[in-house]
N, C-alpha and C positions, 0 to 999 in steps of 0.2 A: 582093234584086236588086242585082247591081254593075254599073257602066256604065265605062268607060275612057275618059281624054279622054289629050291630048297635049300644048295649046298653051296651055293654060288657069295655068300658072304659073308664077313668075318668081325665078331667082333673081340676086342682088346680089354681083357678085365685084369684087374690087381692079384698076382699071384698070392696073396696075403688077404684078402677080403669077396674076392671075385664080384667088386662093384665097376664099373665104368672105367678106362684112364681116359684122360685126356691130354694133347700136348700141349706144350709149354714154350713160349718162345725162349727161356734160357735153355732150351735142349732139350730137356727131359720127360716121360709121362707121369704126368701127377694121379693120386686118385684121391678126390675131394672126400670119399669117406672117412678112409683111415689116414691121410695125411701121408703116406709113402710117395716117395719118387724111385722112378726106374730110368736106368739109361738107356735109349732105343733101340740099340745092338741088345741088348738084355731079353727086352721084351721079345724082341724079332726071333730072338732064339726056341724062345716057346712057341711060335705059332710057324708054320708050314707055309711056307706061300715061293712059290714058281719065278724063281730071281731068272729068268729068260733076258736077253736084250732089249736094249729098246725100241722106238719107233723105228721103222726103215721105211723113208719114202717111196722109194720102188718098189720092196714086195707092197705096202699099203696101193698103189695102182695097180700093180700083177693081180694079189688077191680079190682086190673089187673091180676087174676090167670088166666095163659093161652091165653093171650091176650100182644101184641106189639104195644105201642105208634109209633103213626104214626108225630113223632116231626118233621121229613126234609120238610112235607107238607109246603107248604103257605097258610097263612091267612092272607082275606083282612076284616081290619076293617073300620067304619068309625065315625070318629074323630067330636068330639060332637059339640066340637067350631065352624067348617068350614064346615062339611059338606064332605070334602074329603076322598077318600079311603085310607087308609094306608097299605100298605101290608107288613105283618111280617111272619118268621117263627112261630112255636108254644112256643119254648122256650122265646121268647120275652117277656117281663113283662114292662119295660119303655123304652118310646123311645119320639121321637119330630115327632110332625107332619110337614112334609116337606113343607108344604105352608100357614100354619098360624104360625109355627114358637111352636108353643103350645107344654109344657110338659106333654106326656100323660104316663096313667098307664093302661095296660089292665089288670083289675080288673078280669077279668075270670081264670087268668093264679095261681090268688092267693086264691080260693077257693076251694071247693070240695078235701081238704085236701091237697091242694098244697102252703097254706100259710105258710110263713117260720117261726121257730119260735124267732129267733133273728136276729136283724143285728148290724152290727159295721160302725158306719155313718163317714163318709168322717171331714178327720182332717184336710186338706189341699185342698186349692184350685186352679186351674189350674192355675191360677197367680204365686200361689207361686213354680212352676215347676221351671223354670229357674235359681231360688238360689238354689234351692235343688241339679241340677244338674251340678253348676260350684264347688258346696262344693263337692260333686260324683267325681270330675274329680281332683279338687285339690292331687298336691303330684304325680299323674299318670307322673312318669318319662319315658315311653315311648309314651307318646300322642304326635301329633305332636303336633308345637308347635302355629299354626294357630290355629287349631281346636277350644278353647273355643269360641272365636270371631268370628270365621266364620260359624259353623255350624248354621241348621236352624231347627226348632222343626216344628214338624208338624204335622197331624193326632192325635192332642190330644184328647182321650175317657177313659170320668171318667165312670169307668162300675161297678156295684155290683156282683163279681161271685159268681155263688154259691158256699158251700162247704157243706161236711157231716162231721158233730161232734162224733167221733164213741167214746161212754164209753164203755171197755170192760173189762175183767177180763183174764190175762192169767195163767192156775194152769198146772201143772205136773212137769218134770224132766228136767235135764241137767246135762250133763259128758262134766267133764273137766280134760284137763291133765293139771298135773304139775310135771316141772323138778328141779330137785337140783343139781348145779355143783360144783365139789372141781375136787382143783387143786393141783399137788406137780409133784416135780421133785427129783432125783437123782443123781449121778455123771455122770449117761450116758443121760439123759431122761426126756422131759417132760412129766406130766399126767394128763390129764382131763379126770373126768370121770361123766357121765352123767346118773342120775337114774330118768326111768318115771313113775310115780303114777297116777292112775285112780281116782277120786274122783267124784263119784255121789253126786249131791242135790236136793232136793225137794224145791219147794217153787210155790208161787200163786202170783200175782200182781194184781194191777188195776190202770186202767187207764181212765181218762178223757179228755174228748174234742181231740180227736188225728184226725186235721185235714187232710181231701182229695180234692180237689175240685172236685167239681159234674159235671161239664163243659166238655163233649168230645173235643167240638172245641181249648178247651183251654190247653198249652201245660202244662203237669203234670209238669217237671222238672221247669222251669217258675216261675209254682204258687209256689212249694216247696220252691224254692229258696226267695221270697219277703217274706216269714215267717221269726221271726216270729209276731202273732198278740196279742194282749193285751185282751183278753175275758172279761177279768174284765171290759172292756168299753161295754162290751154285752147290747145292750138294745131291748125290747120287741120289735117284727117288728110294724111297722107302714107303710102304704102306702105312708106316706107323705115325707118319707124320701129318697125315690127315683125321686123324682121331681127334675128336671135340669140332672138325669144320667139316663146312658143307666141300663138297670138292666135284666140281663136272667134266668128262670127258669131252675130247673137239668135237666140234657138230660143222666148224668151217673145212672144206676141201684146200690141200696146203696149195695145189693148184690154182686155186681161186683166192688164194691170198697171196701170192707172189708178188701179183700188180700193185698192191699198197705197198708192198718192203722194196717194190721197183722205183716207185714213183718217190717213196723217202730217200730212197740213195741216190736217183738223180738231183734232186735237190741240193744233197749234200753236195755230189760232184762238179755241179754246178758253180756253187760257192768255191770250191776250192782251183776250179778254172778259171774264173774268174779272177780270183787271185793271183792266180798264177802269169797271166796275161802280162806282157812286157807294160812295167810303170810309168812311160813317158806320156801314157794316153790319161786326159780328164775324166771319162767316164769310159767303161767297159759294160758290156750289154748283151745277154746269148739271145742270139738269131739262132740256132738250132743246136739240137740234141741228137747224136746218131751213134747214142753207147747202145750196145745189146748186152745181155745177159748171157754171162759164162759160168761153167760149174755151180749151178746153185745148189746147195745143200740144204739141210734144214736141222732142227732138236726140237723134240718137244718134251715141253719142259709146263710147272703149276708154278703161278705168281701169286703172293697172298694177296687178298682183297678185302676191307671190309666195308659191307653197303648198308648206309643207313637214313633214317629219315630223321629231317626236325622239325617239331610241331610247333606254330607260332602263327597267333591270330588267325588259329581256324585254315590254315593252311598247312600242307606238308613239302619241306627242302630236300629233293633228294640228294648224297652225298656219297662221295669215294673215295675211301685211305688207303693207302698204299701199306698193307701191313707189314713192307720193312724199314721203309721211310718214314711213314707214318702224313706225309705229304699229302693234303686235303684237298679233293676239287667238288667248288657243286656250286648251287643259286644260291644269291643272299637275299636278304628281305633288306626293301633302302623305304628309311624316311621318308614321307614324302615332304615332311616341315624341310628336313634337313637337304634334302633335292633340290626344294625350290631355293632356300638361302644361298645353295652353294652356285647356281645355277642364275640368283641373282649377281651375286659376288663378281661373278666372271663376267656381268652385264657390265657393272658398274667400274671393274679395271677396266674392260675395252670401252666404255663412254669415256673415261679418264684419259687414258691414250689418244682415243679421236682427239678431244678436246685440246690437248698439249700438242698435238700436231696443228691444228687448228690454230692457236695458239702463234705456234712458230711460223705460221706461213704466213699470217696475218703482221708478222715484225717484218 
């Protein structure tokens, strides 16, 4: 099904040239025409847009109780500058319009309680890709040896994901074991002997900002891995800071992402009981988990993203910067000369080793 709107998007031109801005990760919107910059509160002034609250997890179930977004639909808009249709899914929030070239925001996607309430604006810009990832590749003793030089970047998109901020609190129990070993021997006999203690604890935690991304299309492992991000750079959303990026709204239910920011902060809790465990034991080990979930909260909040591909021997690497980090995760391409040398190398230290052991037992 496709529905058509008209008034529902907005885009951000140069009070001075009425060409495109875009942002800027020093702060500002530029416009590549005429070379002007504006300060975002400036721009914001000129354009009308519905500074409402932000996300609220409960009215978001109130409003949808019993009811399933229909987000795979398409929606065709049309683009204020040109006059042309643009067709998006529903999760779309900023994109370009394809034939005036224009940064547009569909300002629909950010109301009626689906305005985010922070984002983390883009530190780096697609320029500066190419240092970031020959300093990535630097030291990589199995890359071949072409590869910096020849590969070729391509399909760069700087995109705002979403994520969910879950505060939650975890209270109740944890059984951990712990062993103590002593050792002695005799004129006939060695002896270890190994005693195990059951040690219950009580305790409660909390916890802040424990990010998910909200993105189905986008792959969890991915996003985890470009964390982590700096929140202290959190700033109030504004519309104007998605201009020049592609930017999507959540398509994940924040209910059905709990259990991932459950399951990271038992882990964390985990570690930190374990620690906690009185020091006189060898090893500490949790036999069970019986924290529950208290006060969960949530924010939603856009993370900069930029996803790219690189093209090398007829193959394509896919890739993810964290655009305020600038921190790179993806596949490399490995030698395979340099695989197998390296792969004999460690043949020939552990035949060395045998051999010296061999060696000594034969003295």
């Amino acid at each position: 099904m496709e529905e058509r709107y008209s008034q529902q998007t907005q885009a951000y031109k140069c009070p001075a040239c009425s060409s495109a801005l875009r942002f800027m990760p020093a702060g500002n919107l530029h416009c590549d025409s005429c070379g002007n910059d504006y300060e975002v509160e400036a721009i914001k002034a000129l354009y009308e847009f519905d500074d409402e609250g932000g996300f609220d997890w409960g009215d978001y179930k109130k409003d949808r109780a019993g009811a399933q977004e229909r987000l795979n639909e398409s929606v065709v808009y049309v683009c204020r500058s040109c006059g042309a249709a643009i067709e998006t899914d529903r999760t779309t929030v900023a994109t370009r319009c394809p034939y005036c070239d224009n940064e547009v925001v569909i300002s629909d996607r950010l109301t009626n309680g689906l305005r985010p309430d922070g984002i983390i604006p883009f530190r780096y810009e697609s320029k500066d890709l190419p240092n970031l990832i020959r300093e990535r590749f630097k030291g990589k003793k199995l890359l071949p040896g072409n590869f910096i030089n020849e590969h070729k970047m391509s399909q760069i998109l700087g995109v705002y994901i979403p994520f969910w901020l879950f505060y939650v609190g975890l209270d109740g129990q944890m059984a951990l074991e712990g062993t103590q070993t002593r050792a002695w021997a005799d004129s006939k006999y060695n002896y270890v002997e190994t005693s195990h203690y059951l040690v219950q604890m009580d305790g409660s935690m909390r916890f802040g900002g424990v990010p998910v991304d909200a993105s189905v299309k986008m792959d969890d492992d991915l996003m985890d891995s470009i964390e982590p991000y700096d929140f202290s750079q959190m700033v109030d959303f504004d519309p104007a800071y998605l201009v020049g990026y592609v930017a999507d709204r959540f398509d994940a239910d924040p209910d059905a992402s709990l259990p991932r920011a459950t399951a990271r902060m038992n882990k964390s809790a985990e570690q930190v009981f374990s620690q906690a465990a009185p020091r006189h034991y060898d090893t500490v080990s949790i036999r069970s988990n019986q924290m529950r979930v208290v006060n969960p909260n949530l924010r939603y909040v856009l993370l900069p993203v930029y996803l790219l591909n690189l093209d090398y021997g007829g193959k394509k690497y896919r890739f993810a910067v964290n655009g305020q980090t600038g921190k790179i995760v993806g596949e490399l391409p490995v030698s395979k000369g340099k695989a197998w040398a390296w792969r004999l190398g460690i043949a020939a230290v552990t035949a060395a080793a045998v051999t010296m052991i061999l060696s000594f037992i034969n003295l």
